[in-house]
DRENDO-1510 file (C-alpha; in Angstrom, 1 decimal, always signed):
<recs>
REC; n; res; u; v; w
REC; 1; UNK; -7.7; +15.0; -23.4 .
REC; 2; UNK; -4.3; +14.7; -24.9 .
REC; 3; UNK; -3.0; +10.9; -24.4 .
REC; 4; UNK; -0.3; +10.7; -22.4 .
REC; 5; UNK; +2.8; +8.6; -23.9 .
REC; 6; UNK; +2.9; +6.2; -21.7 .
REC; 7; UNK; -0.6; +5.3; -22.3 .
REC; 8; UNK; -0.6; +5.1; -25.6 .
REC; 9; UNK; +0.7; +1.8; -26.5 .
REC; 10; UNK; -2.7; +0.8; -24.4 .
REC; 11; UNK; -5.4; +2.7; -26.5 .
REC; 12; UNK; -3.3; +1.1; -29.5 .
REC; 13; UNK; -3.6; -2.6; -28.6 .
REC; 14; UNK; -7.4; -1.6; -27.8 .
REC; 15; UNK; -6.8; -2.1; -24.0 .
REC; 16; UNK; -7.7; +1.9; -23.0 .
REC; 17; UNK; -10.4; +3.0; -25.4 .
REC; 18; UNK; -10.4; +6.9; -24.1 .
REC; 19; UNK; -8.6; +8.6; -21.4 .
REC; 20; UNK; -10.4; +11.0; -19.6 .
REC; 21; UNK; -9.2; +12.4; -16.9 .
REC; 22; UNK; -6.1; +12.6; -15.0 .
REC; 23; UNK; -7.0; +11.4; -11.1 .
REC; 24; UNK; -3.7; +12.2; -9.4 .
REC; 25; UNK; +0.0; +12.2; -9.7 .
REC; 26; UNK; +2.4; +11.4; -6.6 .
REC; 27; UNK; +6.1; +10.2; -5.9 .
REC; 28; UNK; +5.9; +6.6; -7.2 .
REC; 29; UNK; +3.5; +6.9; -10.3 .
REC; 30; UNK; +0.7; +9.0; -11.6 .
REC; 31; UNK; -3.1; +7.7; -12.1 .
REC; 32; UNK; -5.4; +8.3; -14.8 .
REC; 33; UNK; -9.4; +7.4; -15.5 .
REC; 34; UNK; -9.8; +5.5; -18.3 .
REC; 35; UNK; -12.8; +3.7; -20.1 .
REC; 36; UNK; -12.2; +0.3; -21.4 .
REC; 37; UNK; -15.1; -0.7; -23.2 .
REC; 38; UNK; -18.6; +0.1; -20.9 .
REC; 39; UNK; -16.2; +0.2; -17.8 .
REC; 40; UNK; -14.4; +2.9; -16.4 .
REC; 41; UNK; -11.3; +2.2; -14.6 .
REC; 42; UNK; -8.2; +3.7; -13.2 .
REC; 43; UNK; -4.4; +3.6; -15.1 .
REC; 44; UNK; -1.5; +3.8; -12.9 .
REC; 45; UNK; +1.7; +5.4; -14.9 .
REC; 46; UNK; +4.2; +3.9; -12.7 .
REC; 47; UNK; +7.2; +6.3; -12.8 .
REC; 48; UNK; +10.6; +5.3; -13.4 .
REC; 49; UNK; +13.5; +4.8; -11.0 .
REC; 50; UNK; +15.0; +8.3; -12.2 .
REC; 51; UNK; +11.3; +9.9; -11.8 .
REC; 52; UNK; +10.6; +8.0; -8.7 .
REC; 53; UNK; +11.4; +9.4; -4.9 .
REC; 54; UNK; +10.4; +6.6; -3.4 .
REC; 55; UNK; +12.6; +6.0; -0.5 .
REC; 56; UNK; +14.4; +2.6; +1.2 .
REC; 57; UNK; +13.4; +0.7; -1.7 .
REC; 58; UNK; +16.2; -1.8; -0.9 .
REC; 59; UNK; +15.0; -2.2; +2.4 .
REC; 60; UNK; +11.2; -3.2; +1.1 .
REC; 61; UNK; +12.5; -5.5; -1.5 .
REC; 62; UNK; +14.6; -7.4; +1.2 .
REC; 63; UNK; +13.0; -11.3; +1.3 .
REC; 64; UNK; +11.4; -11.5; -2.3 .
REC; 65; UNK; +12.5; -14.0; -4.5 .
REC; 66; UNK; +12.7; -14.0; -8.3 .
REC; 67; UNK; +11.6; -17.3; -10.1 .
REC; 68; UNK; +14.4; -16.7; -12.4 .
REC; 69; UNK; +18.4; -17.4; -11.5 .
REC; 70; UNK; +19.3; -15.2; -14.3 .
REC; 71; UNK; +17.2; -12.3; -13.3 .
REC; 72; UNK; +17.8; -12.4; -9.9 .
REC; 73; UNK; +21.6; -12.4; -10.7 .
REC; 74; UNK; +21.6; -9.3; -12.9 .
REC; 75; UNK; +19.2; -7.4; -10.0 .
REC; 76; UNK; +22.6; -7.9; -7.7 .
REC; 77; UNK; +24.9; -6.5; -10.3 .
REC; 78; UNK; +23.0; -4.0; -10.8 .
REC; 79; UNK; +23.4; -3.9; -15.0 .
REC; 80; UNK; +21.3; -2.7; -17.2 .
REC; 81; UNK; +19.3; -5.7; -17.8 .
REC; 82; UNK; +19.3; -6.2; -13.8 .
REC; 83; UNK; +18.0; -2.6; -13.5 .
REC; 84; UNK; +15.0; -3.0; -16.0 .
REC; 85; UNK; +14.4; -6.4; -14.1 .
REC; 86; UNK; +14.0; -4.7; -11.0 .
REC; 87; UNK; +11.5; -2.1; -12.5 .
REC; 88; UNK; +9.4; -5.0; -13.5 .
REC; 89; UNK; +9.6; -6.7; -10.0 .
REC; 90; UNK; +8.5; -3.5; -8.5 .
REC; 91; UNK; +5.2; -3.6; -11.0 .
REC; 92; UNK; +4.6; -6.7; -10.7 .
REC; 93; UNK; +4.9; -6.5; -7.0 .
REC; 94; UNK; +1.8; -4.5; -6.5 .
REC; 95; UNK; -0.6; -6.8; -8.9 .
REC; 96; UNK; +0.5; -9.6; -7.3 .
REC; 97; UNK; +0.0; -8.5; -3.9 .
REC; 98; UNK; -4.0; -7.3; -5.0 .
REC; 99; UNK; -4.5; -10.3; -6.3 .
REC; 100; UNK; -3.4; -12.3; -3.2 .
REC; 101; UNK; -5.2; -9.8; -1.0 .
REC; 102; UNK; -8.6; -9.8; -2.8 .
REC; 103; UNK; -8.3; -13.9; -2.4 .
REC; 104; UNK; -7.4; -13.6; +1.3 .
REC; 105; UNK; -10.5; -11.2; +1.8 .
REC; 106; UNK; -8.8; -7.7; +2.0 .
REC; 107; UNK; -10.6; -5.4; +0.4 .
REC; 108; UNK; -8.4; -4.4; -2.4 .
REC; 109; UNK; -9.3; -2.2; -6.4 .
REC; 110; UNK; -9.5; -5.3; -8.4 .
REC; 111; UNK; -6.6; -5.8; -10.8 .
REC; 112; UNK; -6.6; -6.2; -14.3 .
REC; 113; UNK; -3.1; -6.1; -15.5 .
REC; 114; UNK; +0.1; -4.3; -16.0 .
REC; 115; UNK; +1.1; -3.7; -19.1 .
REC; 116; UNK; +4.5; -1.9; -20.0 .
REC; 117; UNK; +4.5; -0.1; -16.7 .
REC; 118; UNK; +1.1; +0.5; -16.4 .
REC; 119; UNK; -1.6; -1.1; -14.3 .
REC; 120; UNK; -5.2; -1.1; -14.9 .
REC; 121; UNK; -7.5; -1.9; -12.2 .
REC; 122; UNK; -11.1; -1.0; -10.7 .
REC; 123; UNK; -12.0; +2.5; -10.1 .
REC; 124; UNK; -13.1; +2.9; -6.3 .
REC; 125; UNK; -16.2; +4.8; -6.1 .
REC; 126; UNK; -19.2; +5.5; -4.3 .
REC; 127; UNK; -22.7; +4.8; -5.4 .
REC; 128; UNK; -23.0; +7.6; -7.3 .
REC; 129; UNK; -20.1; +7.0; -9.3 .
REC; 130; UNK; -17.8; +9.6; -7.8 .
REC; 131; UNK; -14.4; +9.1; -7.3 .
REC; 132; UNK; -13.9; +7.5; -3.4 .
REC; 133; UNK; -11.9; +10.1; -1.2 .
REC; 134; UNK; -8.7; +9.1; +0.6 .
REC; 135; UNK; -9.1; +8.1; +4.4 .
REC; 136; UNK; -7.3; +11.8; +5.3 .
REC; 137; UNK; -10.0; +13.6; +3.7 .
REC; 138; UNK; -13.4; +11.9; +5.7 .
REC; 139; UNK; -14.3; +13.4; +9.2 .
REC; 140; UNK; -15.9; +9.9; +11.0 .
REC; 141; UNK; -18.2; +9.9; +13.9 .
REC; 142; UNK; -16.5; +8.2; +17.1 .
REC; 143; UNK; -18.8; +5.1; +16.5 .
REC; 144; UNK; -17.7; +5.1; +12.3 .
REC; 145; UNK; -14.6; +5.2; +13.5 .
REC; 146; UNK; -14.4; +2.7; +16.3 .
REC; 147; UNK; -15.9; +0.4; +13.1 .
REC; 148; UNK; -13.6; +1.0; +10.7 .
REC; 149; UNK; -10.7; +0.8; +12.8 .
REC; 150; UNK; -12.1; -2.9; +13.3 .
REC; 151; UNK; -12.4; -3.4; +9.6 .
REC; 152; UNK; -8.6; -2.6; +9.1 .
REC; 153; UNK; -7.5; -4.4; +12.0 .
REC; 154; UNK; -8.9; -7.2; +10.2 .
REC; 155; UNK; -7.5; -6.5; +7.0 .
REC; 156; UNK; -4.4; -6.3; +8.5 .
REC; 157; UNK; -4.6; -9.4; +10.3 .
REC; 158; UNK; -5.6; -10.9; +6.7 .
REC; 159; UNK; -2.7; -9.4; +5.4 .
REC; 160; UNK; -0.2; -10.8; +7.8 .
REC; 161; UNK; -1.8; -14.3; +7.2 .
REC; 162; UNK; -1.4; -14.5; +3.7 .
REC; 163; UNK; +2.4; -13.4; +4.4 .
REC; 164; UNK; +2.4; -9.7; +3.2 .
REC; 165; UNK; +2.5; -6.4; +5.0 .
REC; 166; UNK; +1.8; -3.5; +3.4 .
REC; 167; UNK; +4.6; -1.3; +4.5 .
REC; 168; UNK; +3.8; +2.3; +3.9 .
REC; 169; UNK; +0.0; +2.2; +5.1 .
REC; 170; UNK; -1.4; +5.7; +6.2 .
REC; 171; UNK; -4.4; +7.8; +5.7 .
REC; 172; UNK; -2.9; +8.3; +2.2 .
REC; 173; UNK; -3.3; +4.9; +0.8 .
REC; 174; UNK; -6.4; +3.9; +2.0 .
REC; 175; UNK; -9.8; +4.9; +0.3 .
REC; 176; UNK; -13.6; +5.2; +1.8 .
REC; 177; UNK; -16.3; +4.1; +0.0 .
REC; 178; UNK; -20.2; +3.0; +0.7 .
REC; 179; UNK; -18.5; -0.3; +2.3 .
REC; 180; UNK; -15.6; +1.1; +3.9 .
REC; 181; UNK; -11.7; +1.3; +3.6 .
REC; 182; UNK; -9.6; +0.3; +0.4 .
REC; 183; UNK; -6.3; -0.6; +0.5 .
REC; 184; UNK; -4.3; +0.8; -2.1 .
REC; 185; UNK; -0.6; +1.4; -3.4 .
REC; 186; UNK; +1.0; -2.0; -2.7 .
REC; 187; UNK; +4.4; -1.8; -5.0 .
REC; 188; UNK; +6.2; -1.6; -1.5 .
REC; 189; UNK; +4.3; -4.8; +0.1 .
REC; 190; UNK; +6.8; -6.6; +2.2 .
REC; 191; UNK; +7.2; -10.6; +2.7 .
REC; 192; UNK; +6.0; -10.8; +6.6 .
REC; 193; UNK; +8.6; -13.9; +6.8 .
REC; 194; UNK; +11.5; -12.8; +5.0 .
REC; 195; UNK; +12.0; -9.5; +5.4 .
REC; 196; UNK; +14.2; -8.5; +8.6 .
REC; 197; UNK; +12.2; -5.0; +9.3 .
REC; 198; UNK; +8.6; -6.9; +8.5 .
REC; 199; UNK; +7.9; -6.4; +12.8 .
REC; 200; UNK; +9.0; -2.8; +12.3 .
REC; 201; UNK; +6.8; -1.8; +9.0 .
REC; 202; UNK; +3.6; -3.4; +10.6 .
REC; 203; UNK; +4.1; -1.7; +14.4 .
REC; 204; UNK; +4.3; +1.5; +11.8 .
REC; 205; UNK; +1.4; +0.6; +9.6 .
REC; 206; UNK; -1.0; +0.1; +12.7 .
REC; 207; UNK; +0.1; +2.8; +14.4 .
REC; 208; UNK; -0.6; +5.3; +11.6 .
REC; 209; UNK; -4.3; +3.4; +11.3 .
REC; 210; UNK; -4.6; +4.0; +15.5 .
REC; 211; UNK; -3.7; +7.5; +15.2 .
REC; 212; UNK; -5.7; +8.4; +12.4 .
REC; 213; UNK; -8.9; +6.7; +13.6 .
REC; 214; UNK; -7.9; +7.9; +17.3 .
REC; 215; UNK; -8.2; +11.3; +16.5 .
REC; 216; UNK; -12.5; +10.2; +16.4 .
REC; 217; UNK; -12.1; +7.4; +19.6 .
REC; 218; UNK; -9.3; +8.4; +21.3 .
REC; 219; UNK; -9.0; +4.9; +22.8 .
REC; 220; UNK; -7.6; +3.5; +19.9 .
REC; 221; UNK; -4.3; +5.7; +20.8 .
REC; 222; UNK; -3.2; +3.1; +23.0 .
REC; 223; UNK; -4.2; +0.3; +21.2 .
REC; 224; UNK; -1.5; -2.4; +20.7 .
REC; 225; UNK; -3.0; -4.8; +17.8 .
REC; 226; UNK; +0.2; -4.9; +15.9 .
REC; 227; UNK; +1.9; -6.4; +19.0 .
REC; 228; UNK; -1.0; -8.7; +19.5 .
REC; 229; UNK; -0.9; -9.6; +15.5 .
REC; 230; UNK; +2.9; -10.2; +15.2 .
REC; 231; UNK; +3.0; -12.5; +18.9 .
REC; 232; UNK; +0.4; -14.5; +17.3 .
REC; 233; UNK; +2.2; -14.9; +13.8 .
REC; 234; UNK; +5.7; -15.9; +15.3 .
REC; 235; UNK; +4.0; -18.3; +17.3 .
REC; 236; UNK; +1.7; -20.0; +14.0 .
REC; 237; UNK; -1.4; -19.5; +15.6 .
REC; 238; UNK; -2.9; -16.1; +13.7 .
REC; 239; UNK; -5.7; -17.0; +11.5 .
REC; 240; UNK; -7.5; -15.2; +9.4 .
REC; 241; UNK; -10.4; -14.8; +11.7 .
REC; 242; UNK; -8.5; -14.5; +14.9 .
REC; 243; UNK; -10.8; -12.4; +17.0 .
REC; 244; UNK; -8.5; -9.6; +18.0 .
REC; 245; UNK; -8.4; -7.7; +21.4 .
REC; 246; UNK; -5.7; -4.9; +20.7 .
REC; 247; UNK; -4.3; -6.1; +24.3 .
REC; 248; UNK; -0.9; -6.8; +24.6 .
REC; 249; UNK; +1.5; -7.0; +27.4 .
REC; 250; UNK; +4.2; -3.8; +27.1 .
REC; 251; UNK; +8.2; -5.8; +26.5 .
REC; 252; UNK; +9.5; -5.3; +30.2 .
REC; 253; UNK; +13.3; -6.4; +28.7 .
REC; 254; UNK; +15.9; -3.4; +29.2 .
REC; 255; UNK; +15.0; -0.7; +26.3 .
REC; 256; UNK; +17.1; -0.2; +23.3 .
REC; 257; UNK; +18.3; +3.0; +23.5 .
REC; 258; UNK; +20.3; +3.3; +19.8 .
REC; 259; UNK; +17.1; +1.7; +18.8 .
REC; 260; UNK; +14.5; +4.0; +19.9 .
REC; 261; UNK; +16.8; +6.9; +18.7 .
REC; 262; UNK; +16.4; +5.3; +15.5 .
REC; 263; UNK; +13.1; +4.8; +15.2 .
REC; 264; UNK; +12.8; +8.2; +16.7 .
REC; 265; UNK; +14.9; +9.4; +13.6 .
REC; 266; UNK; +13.0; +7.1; +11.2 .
REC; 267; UNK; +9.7; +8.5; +12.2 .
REC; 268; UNK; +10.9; +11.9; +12.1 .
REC; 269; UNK; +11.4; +11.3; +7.9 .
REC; 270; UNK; +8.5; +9.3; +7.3 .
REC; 271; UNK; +6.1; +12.0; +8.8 .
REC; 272; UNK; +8.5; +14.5; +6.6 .
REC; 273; UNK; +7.8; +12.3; +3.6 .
REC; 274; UNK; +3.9; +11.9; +4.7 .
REC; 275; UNK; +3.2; +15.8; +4.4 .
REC; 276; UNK; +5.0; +16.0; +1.0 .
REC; 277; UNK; +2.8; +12.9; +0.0 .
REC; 278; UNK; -0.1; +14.7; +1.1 .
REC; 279; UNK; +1.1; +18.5; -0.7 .
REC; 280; UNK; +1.4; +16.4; -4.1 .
REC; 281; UNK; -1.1; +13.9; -3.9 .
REC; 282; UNK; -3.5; +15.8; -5.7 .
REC; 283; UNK; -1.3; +17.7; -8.3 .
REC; 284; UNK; -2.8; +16.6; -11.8 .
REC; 285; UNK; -0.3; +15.2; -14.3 .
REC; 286; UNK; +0.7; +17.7; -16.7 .
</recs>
């Protein structure tokens, strides 16, 4: 096929040897199968800000810290150096998390770099060398899914103890393979201690999981691990092999009710934003 532009600078420096395919294209970036020597792999294209529609970006970056005084001064002003700054935060945001992840135990595509926007890392795929399907295209048994809800219970918890939260987890950015679920798409990942809606964006993520995997065992509806997670955390006694219950006594303090209209609101959007995810996450890049 044609080489895209942005991956050309990649087969020049002898990082990409061919591109074969394109995988997928979405809001955020768009994903090509490469082969890099013997290995085939997966390119993600991020997009730019222009391109991108991905939403409350402010609101995910909110708690990370820039090593650099100078950088982190022109990201506030918002300048052209600041914005071009903040592109490469928002790169480097996603290899960074995998690599945490993968160290923590979360099973995560092995990274291998970003390069000028673009990220190569390990193509998830099943033993026959296809291309793993996203979590919101496999029909699970009750007792597959009563197991894999486990699994990314525990990935969560893994997540939470290495001080990230994923932040935009759904059907959509997990993959199934031989082994199991694959987290994927981590840009977003949000610092569990600095970031003032970190409570909120996990009590999302595990919802999602519970009502995915409760559609196959209802009894995960209901299941409050994110409560039982984030108690645990603020208290310093979650550890990586915490063995979780999902049991969690419901708040009894007076309800919030501009809160829950908010949330209500909030949910409202991101389900909005889910079904265009999930109309364009399979749209080849032209």
């Amino acid at each position: 096929m044609k080489i895209p532009k942005r991956l050309q600078p990649l087969v020049d420096d002898g990082l990409v040897d061919e591109v074969l395919y394109p995988l997928m294209s979405g809001k955020e970036a768009a994903v090509f199968v490469v082969r890099c020597g013997d290995d085939i792999r997966c390119a993600k294209v991020y997009k730019d800000a222009a391109q991108r529609s991905f939403k409350k970006a402010v609101t995910y970056r909110e708690g990370r810290k820039d090593r650099s005084s100078r950088r982190a001064r022109a990201m506030e002003k918002g300048s052209k150096f600041g914005r071009q700054q903040q592109e490469t935060s928002w790169q480097n945001a996603e290899v960074d998390a995998l690599f945490k992840l993968a160290a923590a135990g979360v099973r995560v595509p092995e990274p291998y770099g970003c390069v000028d926007g673009v990220l190569l890392m390990e193509l998830v795929t099943d033993d026959e060398g296809n291309v793993a399907p996203r979590l919101s295209e496999v029909i699970l048994t009750e007792e597959q899914a009563r197991e894999d809800h486990a699994l990314m219970m525990h990935y969560v918890m893994r997540m939470l103890c290495a001080g990230l939260i994923h932040g935009d987890l759904s059907e959509f950015n997990v993959l199934v393979d031989d082994y199991g679920p694959v987290i994927i798409d981590l840009p977003q990942a949000v610092d569990a201690a600095a970031n003032n809606h970190a409570e909120r964006m996990l009590l999302r993520d595990v919802e999602n999981m519970n009502a995915y995997y409760g559609q196959f065992a209802p009894e995960l509806l209901t299941a409050r691990y994110a409560q039982e997670m984030w108690a645990l955390y603020e208290e310093g006694e979650l550890h990586p092999d915490y063995p979780l219950t999902g049991e969690h006594p419901e708040d009894e303090h007076e309800a919030d009710i501009d809160g829950v209209l908010a949330e209500i609101q909030a949910t409202i959007e991101e389900e909005r934003e889910r079904q265009e995810r999930l109309q364009e996450a399979d749209s080849p890049e032209e």
